[in-house]
KOLPATI-774440 format. One line per 2 residues: number of its first residue (from 1); their letters; for each residue x, y, z of N, C-alpha, C, O, CB. Coordinates in steps of 0.001 Angstrom, whole numbers, plus 500000, padded with zeros to 6 digits. Glycine has a CB too. Layout:
// KOLPATI-774440
NUM = a = X:Y:Z:X:Y:Z:X:Y:Z:X:Y:Z:X:Y:Z; ...
This chain:
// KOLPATI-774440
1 = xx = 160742:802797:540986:162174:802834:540749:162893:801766:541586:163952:801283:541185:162728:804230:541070; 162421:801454:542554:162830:800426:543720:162828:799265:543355:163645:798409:543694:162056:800384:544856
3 = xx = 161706:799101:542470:161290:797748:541954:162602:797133:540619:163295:796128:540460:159478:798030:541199; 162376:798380:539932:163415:798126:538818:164600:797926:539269:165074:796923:538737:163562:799132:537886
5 = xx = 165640:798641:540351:166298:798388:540877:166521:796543:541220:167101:795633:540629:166037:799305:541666; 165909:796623:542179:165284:795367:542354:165729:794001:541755:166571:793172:542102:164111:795565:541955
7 = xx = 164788:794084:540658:164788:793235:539541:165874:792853:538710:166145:791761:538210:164038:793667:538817; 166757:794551:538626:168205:794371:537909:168867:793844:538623:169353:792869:538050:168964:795432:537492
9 = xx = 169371:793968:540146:170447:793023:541173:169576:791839:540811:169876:791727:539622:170622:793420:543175; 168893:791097:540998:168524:789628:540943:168647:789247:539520:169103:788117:539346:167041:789310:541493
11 = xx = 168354:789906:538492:169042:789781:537406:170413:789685:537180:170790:788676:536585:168735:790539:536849; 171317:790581:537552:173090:790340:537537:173554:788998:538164:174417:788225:537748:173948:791581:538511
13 = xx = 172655:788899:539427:172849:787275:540327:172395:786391:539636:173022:785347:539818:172087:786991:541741; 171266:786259:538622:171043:785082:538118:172130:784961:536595:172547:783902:536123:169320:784996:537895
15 = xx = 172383:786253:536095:173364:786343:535485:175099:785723:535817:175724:785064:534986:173186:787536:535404; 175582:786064:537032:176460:785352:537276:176323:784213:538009:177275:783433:537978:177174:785957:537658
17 = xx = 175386:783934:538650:175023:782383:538658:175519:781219:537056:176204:780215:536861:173095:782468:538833; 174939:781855:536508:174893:780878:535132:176403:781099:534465:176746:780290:533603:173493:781432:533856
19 = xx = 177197:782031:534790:178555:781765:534517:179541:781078:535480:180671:780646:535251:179051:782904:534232; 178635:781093:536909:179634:780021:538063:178750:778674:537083:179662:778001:536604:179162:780164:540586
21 = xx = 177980:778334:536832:177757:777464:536739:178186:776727:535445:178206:775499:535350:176782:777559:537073; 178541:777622:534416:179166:777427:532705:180210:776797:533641:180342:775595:533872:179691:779039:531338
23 = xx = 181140:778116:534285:182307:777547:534686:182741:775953:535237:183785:775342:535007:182545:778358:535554; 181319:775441:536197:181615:774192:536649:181746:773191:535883:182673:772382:535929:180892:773858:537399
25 = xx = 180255:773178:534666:179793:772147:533801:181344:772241:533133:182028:771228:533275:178244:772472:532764; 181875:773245:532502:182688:772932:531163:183962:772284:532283:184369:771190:531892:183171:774629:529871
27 = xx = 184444:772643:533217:185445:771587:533855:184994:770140:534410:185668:769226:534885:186061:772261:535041; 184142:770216:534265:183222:768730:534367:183385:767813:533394:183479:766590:533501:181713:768893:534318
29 = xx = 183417:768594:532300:183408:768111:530866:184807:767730:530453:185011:766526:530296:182850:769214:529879; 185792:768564:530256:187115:768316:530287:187489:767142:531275:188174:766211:530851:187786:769565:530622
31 = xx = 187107:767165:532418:187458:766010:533112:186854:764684:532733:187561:763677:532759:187194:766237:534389; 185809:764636:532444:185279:763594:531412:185717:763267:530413:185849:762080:530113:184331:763751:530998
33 = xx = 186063:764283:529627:187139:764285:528411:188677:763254:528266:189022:762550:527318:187651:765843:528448; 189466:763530:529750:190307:762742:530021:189962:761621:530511:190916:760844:530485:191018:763195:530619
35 = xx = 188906:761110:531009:188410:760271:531745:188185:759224:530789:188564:758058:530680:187332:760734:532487; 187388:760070:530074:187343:758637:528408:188254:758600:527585:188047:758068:526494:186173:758750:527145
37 = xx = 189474:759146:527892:190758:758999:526869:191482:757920:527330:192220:757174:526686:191778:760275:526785; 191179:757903:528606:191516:757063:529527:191478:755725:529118:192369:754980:528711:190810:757249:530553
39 = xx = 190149:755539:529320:189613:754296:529187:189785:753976:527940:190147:752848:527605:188337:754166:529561; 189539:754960:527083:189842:754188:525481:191349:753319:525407:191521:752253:524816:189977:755614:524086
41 = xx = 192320:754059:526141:193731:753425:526132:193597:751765:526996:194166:750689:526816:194933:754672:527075; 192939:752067:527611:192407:750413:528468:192180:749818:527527:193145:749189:527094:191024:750199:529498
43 = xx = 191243:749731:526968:190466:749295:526096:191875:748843:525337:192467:747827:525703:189299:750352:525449; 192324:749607:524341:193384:749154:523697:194444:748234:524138:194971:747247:523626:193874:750064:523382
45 = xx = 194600:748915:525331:196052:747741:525990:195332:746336:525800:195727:745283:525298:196596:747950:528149; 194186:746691:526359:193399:744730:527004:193141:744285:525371:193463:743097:525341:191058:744703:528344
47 = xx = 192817:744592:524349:192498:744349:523162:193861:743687:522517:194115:742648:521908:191946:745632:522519; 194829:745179:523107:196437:743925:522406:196900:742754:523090:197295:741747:522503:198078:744674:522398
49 = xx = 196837:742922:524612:197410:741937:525306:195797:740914:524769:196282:740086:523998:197886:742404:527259; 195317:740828:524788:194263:739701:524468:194511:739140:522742:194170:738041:522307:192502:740470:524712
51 = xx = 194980:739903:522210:195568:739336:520933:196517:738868:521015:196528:737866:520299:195765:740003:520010; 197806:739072:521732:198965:738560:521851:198438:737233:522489:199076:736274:522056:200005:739455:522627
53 = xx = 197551:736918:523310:197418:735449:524068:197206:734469:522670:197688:733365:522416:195826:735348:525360; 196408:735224:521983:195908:734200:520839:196947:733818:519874:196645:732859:519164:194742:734799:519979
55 = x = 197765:734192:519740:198922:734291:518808:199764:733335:518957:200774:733285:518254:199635:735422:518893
């Protein structure tokens, strides 16, 4: 009975382990998310101002 015990607490911990850890990855992700929205707008500015030189 000790054992099963046991097994279930290290189970709930590896259980909420993997939701601290959902939790980190997916704000990881979102921040990446803005991060390349980012840059896509770079991208664009330098693409127009580099067309306007040619013009």
């Amino acid at each position: 009975m000790d054992k099963t015990k046991a097994e279930m607490k290290e189970a709930e911990r590896m259980v909420e382990k993997q939701r601290e850890l959902k939790s980190l990855f997916y704000k990881e992700y979102k921040e990446m998310e803005i991060y390349v929205e980012k840059r896509r707008h770079q991208v664009e500015v330098a693409n127009e101002a580099g067309g306007n030189k040619t013009s």
